[in-house]
Structures are given as structure tokens and as C-alpha cells.
Kinemage of the C-alpha trace (Angstrom):
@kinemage 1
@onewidth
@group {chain A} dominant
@subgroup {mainchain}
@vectorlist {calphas} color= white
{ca unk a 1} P -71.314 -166.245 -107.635
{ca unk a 2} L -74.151 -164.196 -105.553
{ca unk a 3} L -76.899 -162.979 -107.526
{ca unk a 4} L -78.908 -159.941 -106.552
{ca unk a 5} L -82.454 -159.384 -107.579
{ca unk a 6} L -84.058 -156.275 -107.486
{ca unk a 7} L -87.704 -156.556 -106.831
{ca unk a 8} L -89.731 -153.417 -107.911
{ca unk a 9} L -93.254 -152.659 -106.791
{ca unk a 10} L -95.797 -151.385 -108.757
{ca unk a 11} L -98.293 -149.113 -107.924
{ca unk a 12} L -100.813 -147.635 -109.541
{ca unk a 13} L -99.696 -148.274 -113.229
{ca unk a 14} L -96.329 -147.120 -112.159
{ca unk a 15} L -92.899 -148.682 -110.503
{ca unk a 16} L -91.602 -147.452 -107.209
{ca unk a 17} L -88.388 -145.973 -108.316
{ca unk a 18} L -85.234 -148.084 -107.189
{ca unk a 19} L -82.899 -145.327 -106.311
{ca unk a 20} L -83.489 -141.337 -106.132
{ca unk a 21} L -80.500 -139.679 -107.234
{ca unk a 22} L -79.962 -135.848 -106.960
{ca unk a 23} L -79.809 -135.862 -111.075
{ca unk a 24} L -82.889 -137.819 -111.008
{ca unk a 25} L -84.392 -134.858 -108.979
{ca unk a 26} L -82.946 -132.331 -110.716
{ca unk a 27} L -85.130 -134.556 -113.845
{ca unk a 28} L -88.119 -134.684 -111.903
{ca unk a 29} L -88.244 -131.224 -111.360
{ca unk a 30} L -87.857 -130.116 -114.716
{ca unk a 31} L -90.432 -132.121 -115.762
{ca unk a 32} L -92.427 -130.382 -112.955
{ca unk a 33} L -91.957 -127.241 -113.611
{ca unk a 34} L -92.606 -128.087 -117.691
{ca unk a 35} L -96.306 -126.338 -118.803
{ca unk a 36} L -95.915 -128.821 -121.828
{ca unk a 37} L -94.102 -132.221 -122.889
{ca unk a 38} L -90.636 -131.579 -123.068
{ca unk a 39} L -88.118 -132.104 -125.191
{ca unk a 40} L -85.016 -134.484 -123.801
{ca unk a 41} L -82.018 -131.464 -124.888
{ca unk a 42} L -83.780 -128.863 -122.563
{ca unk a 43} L -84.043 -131.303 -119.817
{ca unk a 44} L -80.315 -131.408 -120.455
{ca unk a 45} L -80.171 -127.771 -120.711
{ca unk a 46} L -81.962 -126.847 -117.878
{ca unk a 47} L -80.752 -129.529 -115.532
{ca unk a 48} L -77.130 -128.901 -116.259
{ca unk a 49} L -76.286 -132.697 -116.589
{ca unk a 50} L -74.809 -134.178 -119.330
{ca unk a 51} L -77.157 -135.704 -122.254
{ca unk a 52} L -75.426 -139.029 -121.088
{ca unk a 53} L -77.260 -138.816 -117.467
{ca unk a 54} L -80.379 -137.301 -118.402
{ca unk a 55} L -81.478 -139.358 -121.251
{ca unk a 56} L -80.729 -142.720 -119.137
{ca unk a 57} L -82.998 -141.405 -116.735
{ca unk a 58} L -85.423 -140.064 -118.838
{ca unk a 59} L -85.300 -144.588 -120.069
{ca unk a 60} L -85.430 -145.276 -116.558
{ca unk a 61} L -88.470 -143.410 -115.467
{ca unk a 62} L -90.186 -144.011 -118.542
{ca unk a 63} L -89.319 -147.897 -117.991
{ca unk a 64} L -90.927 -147.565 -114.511
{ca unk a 65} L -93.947 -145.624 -115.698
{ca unk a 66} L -93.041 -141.992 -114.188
{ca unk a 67} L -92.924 -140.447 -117.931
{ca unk a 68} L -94.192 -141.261 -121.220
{ca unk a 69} L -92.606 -140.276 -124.443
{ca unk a 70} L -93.509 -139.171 -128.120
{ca unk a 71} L -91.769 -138.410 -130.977
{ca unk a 72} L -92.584 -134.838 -132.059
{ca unk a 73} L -94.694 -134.856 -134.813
{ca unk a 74} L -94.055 -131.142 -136.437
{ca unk a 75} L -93.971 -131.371 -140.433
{ca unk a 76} L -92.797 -127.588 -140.594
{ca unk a 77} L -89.955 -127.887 -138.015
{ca unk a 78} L -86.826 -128.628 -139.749
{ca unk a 79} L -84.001 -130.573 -137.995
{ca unk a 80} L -84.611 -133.738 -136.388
{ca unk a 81} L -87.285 -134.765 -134.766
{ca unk a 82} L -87.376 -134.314 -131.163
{ca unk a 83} L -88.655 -136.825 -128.158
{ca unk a 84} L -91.232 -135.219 -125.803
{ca unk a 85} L -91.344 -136.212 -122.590
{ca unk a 86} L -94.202 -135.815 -119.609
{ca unk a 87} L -94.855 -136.916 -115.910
{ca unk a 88} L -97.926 -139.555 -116.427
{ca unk a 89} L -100.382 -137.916 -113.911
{ca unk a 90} L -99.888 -140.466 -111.193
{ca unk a 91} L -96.144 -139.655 -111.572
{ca unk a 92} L -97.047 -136.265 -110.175
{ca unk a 93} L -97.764 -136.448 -106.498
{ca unk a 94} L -94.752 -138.663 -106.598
{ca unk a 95} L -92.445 -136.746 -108.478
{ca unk a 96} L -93.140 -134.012 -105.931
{ca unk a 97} L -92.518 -136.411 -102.853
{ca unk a 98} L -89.164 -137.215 -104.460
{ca unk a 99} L -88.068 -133.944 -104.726
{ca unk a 100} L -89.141 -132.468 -101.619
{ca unk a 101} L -87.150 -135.609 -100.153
{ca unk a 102} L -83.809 -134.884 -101.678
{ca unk a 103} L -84.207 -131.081 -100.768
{ca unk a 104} L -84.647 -132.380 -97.371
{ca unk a 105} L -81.583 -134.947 -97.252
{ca unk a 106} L -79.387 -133.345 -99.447
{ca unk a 107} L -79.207 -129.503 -99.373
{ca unk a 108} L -76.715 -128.978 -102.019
{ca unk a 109} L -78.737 -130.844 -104.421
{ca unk a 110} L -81.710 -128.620 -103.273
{ca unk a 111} L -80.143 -125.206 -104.410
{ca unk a 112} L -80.232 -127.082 -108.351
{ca unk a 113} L -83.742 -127.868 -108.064
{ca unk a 114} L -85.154 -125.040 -106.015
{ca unk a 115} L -87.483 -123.915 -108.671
{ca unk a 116} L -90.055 -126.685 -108.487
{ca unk a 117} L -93.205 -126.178 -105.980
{ca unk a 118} L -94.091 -128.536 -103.478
């Protein structure tokens, strides 16, 4: 039996990311282009992938230190409470490396995330 280890580096308070998927882009972006903490359905909604590839992600960069998370805390708001996500601010410069690099590999991915500025 082989076993493979995946060694991750970490750099200021935050993981390099392992693999950089067009979703994970399209993720990044939307967090980009987000004024405010976001909540996970409209990364859904405005990514276009389904809830079960977002929110993974979302656990992924959060795991790696790209995003941190908080439950909504919004006593009027009736439904269920809603997770808010944000870039942490050394996540940004990086986040924006990451997607200018898939819109430079991959141009079909690039048309889904054209929105965000470099």
C-alpha cells in the first residue's frame, strides 16, 4: 500500500491552497467582489455551482485560512440562521492571484468569473 502525504505550507497565517479549481475561482471571486460577509446560498447563487461544491470549498478555504466564518447573528430575521463568510485580508492579494491565474489557463472558466477586478 503507497501512502501519499500532502504537505501544505503556511504562510502568513494562511495555507497555500493544494489545488485551484475553476469552482474554487468562481468562489474566490465571489467573495471578491462581496462589499460584506456573505452568506454560503448566494455564493451558490451567484457562482452557479451546486450547494454540494460550494460549501466544501467554502470548509476548505476556511480550513486553510483563506475565509473565516460566522453565524449570522440577526434576532429580527426569521428563518434560519445563515453562515457569513469573508476573505481574511491576507487571503486577498491571493485570492486575486488565483483568479487572474485560472482566467489565464483556462478561458472558459474565465467568462464565469469575469466580474472580479484584478
Amino acid at each position: 500500500m503507497t501512502r501519499r502525504y500532502l504537505y501544505i505550507a503556511r504562510f502568513g497565517g494562511m495555507d497555500q491552497l493544494s489545488r485551484l479549481t475553476p469552482a474554487t475561482a468562481e468562489v474566490l471571486a465571489t467573495l471578491l467582489d462581496a462589499p460584506a460577509p456573505v452568506w454560503g446560498l448566494r455564493v451558490v447563487n451567484e457562482t452557479g455551482r451546486p450547494a454540494g461544491s460550494v460549501y466544501p470549498i467554502l470548509a476548505r478555504l476556511e480550513a486553510a485560512g483563506w475565509v473565516s466564518s460566522v453565524w449570522e447573528d440577526d434576532p429580527g430575521r426569521t428563518g434560519p440562521r445563515r453562515r457569513l463568510y469573508e476573505l481574511t485580508a491576507d487571503a486577498v492579494p491571493a485570492a486575486r492571484a488565483a483568479v487572474a491565474r485560472i482566467r489565464a489557463t483556462q478561458p472558459a472558466a474565465s467568462a464565469r468569473i469575469a466580474g472580479v477586478n484584478s
